[in-house]
HTML snippet that shows the backbone in 3Dmol.js (N, CA, C, O; Angstrom):
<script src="https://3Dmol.org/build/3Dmol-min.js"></script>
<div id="view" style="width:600px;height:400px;position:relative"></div>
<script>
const pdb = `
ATOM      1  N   UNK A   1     -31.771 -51.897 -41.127  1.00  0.00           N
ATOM      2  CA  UNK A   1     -30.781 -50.841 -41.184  1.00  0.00           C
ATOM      3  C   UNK A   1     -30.967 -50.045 -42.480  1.00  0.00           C
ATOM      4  O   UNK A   1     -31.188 -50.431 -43.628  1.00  0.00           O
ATOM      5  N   UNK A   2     -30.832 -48.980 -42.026  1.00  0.00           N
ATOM      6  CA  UNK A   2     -31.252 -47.760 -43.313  1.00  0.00           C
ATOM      7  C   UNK A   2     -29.745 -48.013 -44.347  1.00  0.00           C
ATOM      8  O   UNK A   2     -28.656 -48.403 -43.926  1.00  0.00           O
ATOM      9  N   UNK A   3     -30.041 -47.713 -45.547  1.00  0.00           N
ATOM     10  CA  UNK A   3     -28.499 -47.584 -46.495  1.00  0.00           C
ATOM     11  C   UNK A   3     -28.557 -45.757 -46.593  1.00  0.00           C
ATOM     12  O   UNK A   3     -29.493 -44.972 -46.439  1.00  0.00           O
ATOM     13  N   UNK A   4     -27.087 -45.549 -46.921  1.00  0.00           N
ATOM     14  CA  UNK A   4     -26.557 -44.615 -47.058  1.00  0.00           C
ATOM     15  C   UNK A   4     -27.718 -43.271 -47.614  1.00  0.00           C
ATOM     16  O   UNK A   4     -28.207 -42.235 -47.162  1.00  0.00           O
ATOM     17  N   UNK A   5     -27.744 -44.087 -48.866  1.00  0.00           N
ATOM     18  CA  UNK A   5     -28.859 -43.822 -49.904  1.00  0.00           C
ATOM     19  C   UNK A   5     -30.465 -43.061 -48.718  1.00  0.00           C
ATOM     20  O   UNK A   5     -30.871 -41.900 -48.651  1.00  0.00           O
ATOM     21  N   UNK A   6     -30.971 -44.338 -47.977  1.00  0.00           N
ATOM     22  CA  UNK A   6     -32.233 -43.373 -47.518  1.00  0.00           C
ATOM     23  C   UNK A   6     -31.887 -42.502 -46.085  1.00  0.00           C
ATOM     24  O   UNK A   6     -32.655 -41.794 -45.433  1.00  0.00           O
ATOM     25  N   UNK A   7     -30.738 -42.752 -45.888  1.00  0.00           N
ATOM     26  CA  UNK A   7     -30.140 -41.817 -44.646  1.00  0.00           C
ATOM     27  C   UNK A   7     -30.323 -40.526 -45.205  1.00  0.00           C
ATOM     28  O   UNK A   7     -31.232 -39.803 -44.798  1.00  0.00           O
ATOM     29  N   UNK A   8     -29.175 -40.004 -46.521  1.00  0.00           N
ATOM     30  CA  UNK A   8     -29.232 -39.023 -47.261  1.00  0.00           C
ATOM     31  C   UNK A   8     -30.810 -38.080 -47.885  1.00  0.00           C
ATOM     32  O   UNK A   8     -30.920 -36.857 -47.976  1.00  0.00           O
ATOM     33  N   UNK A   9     -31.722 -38.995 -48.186  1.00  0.00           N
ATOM     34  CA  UNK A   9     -32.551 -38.655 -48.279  1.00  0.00           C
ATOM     35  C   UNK A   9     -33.421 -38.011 -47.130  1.00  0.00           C
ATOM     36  O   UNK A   9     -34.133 -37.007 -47.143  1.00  0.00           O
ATOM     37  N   UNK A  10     -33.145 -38.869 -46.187  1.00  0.00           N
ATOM     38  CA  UNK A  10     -34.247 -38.294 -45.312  1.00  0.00           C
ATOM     39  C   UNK A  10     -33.689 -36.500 -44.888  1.00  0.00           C
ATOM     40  O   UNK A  10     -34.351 -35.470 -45.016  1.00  0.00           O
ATOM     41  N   UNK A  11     -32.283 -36.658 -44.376  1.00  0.00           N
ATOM     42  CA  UNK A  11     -32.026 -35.366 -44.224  1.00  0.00           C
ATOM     43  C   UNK A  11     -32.038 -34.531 -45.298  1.00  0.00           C
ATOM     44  O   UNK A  11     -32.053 -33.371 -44.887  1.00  0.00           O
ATOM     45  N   UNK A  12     -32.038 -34.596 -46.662  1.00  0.00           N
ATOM     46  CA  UNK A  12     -32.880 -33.868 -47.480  1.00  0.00           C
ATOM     47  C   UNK A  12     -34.389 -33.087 -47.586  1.00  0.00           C
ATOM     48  O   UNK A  12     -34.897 -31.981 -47.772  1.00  0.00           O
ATOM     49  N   UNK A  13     -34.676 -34.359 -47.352  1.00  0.00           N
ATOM     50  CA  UNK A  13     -36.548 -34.112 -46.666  1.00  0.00           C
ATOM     51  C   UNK A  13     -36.807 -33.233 -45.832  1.00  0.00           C
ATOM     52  O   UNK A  13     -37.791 -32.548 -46.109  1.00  0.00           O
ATOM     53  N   UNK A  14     -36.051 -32.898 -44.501  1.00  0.00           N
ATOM     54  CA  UNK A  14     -36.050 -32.172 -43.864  1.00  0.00           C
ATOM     55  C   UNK A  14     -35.244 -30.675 -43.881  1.00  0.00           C
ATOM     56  O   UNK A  14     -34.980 -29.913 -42.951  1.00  0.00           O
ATOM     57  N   UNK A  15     -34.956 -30.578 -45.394  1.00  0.00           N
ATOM     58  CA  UNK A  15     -34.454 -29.289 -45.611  1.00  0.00           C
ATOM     59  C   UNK A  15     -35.619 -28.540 -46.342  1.00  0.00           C
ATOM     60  O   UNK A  15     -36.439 -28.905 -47.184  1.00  0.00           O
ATOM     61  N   UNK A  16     -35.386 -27.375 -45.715  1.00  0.00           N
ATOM     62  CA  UNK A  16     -36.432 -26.255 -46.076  1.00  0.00           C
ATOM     63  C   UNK A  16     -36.125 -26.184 -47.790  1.00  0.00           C
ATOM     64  O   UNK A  16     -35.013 -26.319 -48.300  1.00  0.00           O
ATOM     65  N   UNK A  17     -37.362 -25.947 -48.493  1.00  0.00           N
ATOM     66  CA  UNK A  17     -37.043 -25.825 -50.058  1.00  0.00           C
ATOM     67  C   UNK A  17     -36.155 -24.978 -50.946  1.00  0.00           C
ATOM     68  O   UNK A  17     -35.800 -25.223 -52.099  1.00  0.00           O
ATOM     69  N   UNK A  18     -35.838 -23.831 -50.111  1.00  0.00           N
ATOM     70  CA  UNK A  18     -35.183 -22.683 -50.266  1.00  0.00           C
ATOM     71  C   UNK A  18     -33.644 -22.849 -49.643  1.00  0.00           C
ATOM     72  O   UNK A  18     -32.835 -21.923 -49.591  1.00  0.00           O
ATOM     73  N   UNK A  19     -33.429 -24.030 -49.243  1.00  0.00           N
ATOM     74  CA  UNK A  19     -32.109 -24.637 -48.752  1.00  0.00           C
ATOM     75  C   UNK A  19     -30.970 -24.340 -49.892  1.00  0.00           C
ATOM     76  O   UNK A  19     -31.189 -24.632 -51.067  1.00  0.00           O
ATOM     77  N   UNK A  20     -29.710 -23.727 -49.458  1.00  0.00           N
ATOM     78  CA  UNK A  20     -28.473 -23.751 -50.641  1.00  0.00           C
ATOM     79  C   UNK A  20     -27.710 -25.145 -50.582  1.00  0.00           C
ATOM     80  O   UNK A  20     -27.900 -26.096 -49.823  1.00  0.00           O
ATOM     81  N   UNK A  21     -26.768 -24.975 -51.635  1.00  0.00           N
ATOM     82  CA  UNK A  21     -26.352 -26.620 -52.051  1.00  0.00           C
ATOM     83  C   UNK A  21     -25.257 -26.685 -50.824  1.00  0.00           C
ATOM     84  O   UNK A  21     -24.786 -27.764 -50.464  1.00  0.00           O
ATOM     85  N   UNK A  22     -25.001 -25.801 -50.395  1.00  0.00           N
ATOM     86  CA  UNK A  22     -23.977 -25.556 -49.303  1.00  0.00           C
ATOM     87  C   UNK A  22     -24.684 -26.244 -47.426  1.00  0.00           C
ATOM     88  O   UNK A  22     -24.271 -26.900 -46.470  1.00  0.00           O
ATOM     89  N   UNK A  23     -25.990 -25.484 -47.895  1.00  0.00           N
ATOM     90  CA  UNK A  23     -26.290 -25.852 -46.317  1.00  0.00           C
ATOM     91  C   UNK A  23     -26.948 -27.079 -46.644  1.00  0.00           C
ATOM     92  O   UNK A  23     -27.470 -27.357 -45.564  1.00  0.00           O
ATOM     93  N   UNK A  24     -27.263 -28.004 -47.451  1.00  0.00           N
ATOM     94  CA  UNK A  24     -27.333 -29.341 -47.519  1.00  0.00           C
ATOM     95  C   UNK A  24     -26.293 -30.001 -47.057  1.00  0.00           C
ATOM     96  O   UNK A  24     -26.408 -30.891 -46.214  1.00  0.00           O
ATOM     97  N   UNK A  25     -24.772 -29.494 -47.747  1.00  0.00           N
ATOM     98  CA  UNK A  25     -24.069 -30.468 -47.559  1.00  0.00           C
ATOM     99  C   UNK A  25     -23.721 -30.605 -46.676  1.00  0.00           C
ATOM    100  O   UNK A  25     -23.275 -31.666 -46.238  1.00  0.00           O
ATOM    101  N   UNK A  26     -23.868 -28.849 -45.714  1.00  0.00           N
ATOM    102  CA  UNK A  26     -23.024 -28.797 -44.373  1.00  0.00           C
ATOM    103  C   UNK A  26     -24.011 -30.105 -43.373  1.00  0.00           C
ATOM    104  O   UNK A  26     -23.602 -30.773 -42.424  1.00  0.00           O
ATOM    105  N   UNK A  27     -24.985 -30.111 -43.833  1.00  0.00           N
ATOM    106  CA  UNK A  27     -26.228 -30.962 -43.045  1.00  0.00           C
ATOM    107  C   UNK A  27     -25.876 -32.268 -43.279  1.00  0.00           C
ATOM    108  O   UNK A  27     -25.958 -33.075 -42.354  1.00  0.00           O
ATOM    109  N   UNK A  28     -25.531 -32.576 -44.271  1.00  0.00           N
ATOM    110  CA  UNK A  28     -25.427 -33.583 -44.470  1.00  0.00           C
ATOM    111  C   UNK A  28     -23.969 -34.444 -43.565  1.00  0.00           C
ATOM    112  O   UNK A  28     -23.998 -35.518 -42.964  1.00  0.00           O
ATOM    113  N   UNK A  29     -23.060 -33.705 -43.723  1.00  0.00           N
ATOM    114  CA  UNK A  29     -21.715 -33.759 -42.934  1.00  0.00           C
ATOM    115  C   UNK A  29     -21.928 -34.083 -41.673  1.00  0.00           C
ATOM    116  O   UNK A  29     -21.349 -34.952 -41.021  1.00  0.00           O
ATOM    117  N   UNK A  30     -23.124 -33.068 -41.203  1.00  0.00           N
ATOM    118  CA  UNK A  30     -23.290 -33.092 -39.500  1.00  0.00           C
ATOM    119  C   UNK A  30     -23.873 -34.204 -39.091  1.00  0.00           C
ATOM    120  O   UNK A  30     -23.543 -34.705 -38.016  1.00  0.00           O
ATOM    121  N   UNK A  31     -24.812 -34.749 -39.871  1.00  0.00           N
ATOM    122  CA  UNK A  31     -25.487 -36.057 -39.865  1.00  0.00           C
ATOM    123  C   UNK A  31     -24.711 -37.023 -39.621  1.00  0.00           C
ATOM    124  O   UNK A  31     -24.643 -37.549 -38.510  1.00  0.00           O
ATOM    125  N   UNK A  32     -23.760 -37.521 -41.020  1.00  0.00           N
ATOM    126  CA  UNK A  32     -22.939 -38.278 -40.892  1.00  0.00           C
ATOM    127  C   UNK A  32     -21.816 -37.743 -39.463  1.00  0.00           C
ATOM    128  O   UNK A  32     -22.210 -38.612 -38.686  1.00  0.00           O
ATOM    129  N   UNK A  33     -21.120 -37.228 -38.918  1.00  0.00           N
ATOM    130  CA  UNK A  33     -20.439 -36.924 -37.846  1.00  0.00           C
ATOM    131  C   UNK A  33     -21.033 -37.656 -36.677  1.00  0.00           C
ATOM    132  O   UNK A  33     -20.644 -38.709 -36.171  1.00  0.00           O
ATOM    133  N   UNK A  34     -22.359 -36.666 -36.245  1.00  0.00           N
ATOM    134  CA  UNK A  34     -23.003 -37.338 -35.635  1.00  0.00           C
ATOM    135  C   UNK A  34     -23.040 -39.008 -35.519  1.00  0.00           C
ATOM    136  O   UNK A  34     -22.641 -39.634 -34.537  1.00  0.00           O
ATOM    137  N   UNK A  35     -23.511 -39.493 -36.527  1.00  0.00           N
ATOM    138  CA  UNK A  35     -23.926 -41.100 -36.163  1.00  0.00           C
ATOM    139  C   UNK A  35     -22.591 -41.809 -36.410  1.00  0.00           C
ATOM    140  O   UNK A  35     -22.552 -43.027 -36.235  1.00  0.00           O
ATOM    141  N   UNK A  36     -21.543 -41.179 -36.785  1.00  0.00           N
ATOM    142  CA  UNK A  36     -20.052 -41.553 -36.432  1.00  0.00           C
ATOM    143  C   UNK A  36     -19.601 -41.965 -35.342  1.00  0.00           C
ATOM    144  O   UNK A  36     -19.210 -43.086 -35.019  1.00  0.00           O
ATOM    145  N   UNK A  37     -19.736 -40.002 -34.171  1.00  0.00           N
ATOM    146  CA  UNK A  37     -19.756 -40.048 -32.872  1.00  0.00           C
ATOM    147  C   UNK A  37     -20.726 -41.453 -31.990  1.00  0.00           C
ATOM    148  O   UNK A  37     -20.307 -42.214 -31.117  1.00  0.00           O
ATOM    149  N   UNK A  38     -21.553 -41.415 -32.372  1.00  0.00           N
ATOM    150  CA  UNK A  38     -22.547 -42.112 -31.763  1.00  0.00           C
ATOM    151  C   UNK A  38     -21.633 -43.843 -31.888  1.00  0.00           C
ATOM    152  O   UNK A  38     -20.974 -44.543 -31.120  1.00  0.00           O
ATOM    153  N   UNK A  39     -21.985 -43.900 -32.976  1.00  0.00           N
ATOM    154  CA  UNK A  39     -21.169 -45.819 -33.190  1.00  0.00           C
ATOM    155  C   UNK A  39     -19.514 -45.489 -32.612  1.00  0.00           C
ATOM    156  O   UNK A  39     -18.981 -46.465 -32.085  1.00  0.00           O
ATOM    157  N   UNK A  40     -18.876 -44.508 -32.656  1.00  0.00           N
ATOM    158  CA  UNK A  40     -17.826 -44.751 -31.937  1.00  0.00           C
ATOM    159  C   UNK A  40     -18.132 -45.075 -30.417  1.00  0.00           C
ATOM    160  O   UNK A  40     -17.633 -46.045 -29.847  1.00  0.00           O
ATOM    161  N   UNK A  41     -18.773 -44.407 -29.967  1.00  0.00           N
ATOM    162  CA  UNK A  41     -19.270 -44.413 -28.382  1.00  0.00           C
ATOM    163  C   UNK A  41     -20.085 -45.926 -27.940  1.00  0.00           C
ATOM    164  O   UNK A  41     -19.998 -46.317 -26.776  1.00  0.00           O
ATOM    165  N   UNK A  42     -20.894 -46.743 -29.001  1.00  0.00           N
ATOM    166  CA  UNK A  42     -21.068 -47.806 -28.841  1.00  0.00           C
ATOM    167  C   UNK A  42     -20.157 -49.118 -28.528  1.00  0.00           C
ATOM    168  O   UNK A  42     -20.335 -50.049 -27.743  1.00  0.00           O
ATOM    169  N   UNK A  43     -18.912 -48.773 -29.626  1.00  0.00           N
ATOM    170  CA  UNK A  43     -17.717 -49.129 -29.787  1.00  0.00           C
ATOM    171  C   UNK A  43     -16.544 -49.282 -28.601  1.00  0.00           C
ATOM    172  O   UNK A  43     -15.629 -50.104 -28.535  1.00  0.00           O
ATOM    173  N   UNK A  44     -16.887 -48.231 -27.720  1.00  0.00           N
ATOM    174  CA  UNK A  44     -16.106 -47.489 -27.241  1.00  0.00           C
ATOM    175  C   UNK A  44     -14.884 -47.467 -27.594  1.00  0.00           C
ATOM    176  O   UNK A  44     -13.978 -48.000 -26.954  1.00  0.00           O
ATOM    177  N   UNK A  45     -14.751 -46.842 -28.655  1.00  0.00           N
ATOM    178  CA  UNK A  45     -13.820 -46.038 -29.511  1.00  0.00           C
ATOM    179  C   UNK A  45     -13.476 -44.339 -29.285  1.00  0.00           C
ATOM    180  O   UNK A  45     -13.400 -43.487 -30.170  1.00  0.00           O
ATOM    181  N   UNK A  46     -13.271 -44.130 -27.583  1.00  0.00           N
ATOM    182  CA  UNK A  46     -13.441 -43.123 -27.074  1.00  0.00           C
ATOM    183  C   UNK A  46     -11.916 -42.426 -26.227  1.00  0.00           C
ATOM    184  O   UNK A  46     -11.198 -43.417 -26.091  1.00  0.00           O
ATOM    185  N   UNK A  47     -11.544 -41.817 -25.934  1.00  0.00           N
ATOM    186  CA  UNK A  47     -10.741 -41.602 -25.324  1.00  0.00           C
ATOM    187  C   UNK A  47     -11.067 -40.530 -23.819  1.00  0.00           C
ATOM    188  O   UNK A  47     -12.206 -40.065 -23.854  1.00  0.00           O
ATOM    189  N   UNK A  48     -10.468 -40.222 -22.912  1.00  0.00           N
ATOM    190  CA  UNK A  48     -10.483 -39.521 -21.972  1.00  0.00           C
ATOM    191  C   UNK A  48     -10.662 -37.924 -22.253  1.00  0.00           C
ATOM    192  O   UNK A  48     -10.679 -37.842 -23.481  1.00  0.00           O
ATOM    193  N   UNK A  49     -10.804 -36.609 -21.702  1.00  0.00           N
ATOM    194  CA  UNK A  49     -11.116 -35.769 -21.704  1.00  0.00           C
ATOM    195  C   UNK A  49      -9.248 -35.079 -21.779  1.00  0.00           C
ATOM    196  O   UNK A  49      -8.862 -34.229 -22.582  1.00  0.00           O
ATOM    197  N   UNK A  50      -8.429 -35.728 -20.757  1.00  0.00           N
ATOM    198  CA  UNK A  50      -7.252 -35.663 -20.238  1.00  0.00           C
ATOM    199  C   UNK A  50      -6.315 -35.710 -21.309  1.00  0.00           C
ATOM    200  O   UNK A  50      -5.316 -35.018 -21.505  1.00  0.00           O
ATOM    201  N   UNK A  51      -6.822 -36.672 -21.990  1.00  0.00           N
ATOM    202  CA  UNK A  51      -6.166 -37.028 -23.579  1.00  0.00           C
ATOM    203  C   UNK A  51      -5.971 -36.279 -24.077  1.00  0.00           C
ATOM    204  O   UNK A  51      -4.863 -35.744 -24.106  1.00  0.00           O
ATOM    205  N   UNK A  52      -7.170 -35.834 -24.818  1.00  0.00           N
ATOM    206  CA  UNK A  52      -7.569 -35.394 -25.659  1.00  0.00           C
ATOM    207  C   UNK A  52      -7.022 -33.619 -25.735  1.00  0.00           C
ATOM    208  O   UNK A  52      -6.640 -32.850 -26.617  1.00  0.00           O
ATOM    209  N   UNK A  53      -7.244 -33.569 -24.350  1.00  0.00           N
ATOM    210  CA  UNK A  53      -6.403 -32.217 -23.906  1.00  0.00           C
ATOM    211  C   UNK A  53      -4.908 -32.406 -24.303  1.00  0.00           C
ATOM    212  O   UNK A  53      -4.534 -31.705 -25.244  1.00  0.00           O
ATOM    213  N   UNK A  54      -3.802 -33.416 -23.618  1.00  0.00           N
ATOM    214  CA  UNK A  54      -2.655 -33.525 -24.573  1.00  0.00           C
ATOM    215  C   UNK A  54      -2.379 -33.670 -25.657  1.00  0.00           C
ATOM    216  O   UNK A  54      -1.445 -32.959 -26.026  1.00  0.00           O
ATOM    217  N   UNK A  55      -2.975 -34.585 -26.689  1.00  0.00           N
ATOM    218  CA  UNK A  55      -3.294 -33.937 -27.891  1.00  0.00           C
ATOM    219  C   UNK A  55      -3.358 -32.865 -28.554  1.00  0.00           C
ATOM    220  O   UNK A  55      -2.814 -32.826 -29.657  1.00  0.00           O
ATOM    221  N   UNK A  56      -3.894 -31.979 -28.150  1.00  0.00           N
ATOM    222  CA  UNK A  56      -4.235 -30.919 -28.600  1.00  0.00           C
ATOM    223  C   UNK A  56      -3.134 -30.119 -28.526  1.00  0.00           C
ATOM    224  O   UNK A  56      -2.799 -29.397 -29.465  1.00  0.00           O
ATOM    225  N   UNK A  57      -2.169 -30.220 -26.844  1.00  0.00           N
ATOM    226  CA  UNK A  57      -1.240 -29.217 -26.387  1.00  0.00           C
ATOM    227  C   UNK A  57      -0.451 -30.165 -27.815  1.00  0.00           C
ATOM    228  O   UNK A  57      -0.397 -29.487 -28.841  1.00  0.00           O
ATOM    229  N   UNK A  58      -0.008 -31.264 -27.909  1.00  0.00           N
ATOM    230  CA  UNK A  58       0.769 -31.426 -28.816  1.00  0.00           C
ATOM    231  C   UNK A  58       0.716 -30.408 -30.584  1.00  0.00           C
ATOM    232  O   UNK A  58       1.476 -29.699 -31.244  1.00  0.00           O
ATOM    233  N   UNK A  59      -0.145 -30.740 -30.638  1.00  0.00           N
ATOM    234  CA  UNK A  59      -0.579 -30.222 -32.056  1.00  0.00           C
ATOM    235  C   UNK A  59      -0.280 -28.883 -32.172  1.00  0.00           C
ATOM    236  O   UNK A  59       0.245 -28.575 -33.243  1.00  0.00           O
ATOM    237  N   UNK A  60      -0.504 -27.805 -31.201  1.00  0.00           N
ATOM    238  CA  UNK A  60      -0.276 -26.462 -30.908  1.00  0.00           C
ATOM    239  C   UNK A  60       1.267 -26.300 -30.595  1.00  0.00           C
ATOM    240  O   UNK A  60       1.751 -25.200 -30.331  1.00  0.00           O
ATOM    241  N   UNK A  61       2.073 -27.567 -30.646  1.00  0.00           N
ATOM    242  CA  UNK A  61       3.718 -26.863 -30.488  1.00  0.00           C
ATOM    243  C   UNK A  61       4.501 -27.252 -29.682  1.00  0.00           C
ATOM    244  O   UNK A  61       5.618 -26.740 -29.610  1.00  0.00           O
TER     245      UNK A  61
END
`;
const viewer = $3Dmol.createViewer("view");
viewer.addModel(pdb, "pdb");
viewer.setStyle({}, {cartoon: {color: "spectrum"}});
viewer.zoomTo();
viewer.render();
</script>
């Protein structure tokens, strides 16, 4: 298992050299999200589509 540490790096690696400190981090965020999403879904730490829709109506009022 990779640590935090060479996760971060690698998506570094794959930033163009001319990359801003901004679109690193946004990259970096998406990364982590991503393999969030992913281990939640292993987890199944998931909810319905149906839900998620009430939720939302909640939040809006």
């Amino acid at each position: 298992m990779s640590t935090a540490k060479e996760l971060a790096q690698d998506v570094l690696k794959a930033q163009p050299e001319d990359a801003s400190y901004e679109e690193i981090m946004r990259e970096l965020a998406f990364d982590r999200m991503i393999a969030k999403g992913l281990e939640d879904c292993r987890t199944g730490q998931m909810i319905e589509n149906s839900e998620m829709e009430h939720r939302i109506r909640q939040w809006q009022g």
